[in-house]
C-alpha positions in Angstrom: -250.8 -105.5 67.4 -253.4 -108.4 67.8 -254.5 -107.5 63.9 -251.0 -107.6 62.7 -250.8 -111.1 64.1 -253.7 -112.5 62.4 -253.6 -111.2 59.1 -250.0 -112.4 59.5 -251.4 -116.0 60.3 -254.0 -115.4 57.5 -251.3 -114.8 55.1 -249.5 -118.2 55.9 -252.9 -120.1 55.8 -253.8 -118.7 52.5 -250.4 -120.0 51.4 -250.2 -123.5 52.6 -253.8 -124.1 51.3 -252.0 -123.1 47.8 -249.7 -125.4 48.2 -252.1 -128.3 49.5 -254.2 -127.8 46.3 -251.1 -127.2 44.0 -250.6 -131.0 45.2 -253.8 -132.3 44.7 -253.9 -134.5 41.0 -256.3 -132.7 39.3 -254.5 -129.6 37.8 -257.0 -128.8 35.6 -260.0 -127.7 38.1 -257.5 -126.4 40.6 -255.4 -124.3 38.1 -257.2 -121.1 37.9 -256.7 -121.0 41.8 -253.6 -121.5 41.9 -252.3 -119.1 39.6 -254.5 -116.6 41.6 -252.4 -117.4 44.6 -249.7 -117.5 43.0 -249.7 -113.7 41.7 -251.2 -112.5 45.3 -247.8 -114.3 46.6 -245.9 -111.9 44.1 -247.7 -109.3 45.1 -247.0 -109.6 49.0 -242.9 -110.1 47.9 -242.4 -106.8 45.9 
């Protein structure tokens, strides 16, 4: 139960810090990054 919870919460931390440096202006150091979150977030939806 308590492990459910925190990978849960680790899930949602990964995320926002996606977004965070999605937001940041330097697309071109962060990119990589964020298109490796962004397939590990379509992974976790199918």
């Amino acid at each position: 139960r308590e492990t459910e919870e925190k990978e849960t919460a680790e899930i949602i931390f990964q995320i926002y810090k996606a977004i965070k440096e999605s937001e940041k202006p330097v697309p071109e150091r962060r990119g990589p990054s964020n298109w490796v979150m962004s397939e590990r977030l379509k992974m976790f939806e199918e």
